[in-house]
N, C-alpha and C positions, 0 to 999 in steps of 0.2 A: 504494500500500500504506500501510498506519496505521502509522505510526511512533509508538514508544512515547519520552517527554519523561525528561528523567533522573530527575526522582522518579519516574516511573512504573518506570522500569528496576530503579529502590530498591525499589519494593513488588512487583515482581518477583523480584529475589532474593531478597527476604525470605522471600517465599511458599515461594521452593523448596528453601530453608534449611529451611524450618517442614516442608515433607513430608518434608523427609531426616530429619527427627528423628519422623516419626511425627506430629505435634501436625497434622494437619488441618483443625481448625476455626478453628486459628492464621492456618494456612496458607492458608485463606479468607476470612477477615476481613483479613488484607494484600495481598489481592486488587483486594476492597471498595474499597482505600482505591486504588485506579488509576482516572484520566478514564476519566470513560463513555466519550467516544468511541472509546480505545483498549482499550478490552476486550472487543472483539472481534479483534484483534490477534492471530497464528494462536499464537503461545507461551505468549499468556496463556490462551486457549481449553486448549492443552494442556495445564495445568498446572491448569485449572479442571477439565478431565479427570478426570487424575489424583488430585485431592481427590474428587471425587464418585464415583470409581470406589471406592474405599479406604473412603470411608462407605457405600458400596453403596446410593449414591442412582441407583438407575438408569435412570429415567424424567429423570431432569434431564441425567444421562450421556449418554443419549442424544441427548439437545436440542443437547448442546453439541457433542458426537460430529458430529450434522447441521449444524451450525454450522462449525464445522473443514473439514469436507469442502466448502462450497461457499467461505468466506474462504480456503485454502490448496490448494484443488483439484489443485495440481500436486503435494502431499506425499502419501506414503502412510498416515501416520499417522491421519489424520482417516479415513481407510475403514479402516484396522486396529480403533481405538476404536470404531467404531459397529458392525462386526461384533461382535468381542469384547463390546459391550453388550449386543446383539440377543439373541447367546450365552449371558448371564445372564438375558434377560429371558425365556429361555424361547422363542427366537421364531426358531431355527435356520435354516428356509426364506429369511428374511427376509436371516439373514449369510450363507445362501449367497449370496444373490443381488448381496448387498452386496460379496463376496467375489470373487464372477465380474468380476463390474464391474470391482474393482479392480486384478484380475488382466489384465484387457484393456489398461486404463490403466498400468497397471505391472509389465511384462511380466518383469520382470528383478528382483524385491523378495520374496526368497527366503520372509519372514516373511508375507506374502499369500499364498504357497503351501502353507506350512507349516500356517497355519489354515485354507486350505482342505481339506488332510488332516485335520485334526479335525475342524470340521464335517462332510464324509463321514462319518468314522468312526460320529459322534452320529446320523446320517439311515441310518446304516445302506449307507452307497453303499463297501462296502470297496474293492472295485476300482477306482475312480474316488479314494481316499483314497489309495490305494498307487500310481495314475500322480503324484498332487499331490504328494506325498512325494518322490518322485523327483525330481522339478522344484525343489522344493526344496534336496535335498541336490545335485545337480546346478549349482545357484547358491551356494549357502551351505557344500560339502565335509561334512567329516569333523563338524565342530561340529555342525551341524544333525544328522547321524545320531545323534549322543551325544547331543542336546537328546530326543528322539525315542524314546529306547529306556527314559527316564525319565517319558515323560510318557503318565498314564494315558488322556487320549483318545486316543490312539491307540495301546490296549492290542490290540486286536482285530487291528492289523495288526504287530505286534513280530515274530511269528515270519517277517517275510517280508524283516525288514531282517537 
């Protein structure tokens, strides 16, 4: 695995200093300044994420999304991001599918369930939304129902929680 050198570890908090405050180009540019070798590093990928997602660059989200998923394969976030981007870019079929996958690999990671209820919801598949729901709340309790009964993708299925 890339281990990140202690300056590099420097322009990584910095970075994540700079998106807690909103400044993301900030937060980008002290990205920059980390070894090439180590920025593909799965934290800094995240957090390259996260800036790119927030400027709603989404076609570079995605890159990095793809990126994530195969340097940290065993996390689930790099398939949460690449869904969730597919999700912006319009390309729903694409995070279900992203989704499934993730869901095979991560049988137990209540928030891959949870957006696979939205995605259902978006595709129209309610009943297949309202089993992933379950599965969800099921892993994640009472929070996840609360999450849920606020969140308008999956307005179509509220009356069933």
């Amino acid at each position: 695995m890339i281990t990140l050198s202690l300056q590099d570890k420097h322009h990584l908090d910095a970075a994540i200093g700079w998106c807690e405050l909103k400044s993301f180009l900030e937060a980008n540019e002290e990205l920059d300044k980390i070894a090439h070798q180590a920025r593909s590093h799965p934290r800094v990928l995240e957090i390259r994420w996260q800036i790119y997602a927030n400027l709603e660059k989404w076609e570079g989200a995605l890159e990095i999304a793809n990126a994530l998923t195969k340097h940290a394969s065993i996390c689930p976030e790099g398939w949460i991001y690449r869904a969730s981007t597919l999700v912006e870019l319009n390309r729903h079929d694409e995070a279900y599918e992203t989704l499934i996958e993730a869901a095979n690999n991560f049988p137990t990671d209540e928030i891959i369930h949870y957006d696979l209820a939205c995605v259902c919801c978006q595709l129209k598949r309610n009943e297949e939304a309202r089993r992933w729901l379950q599965q969800a709340i099921d892993l994640g309790g009472n929070e996840i129902k609360l999450k849920a009964l606020e969140d308008g993708d999956l307005e179509t299925i509220w009356k069933d929680l």
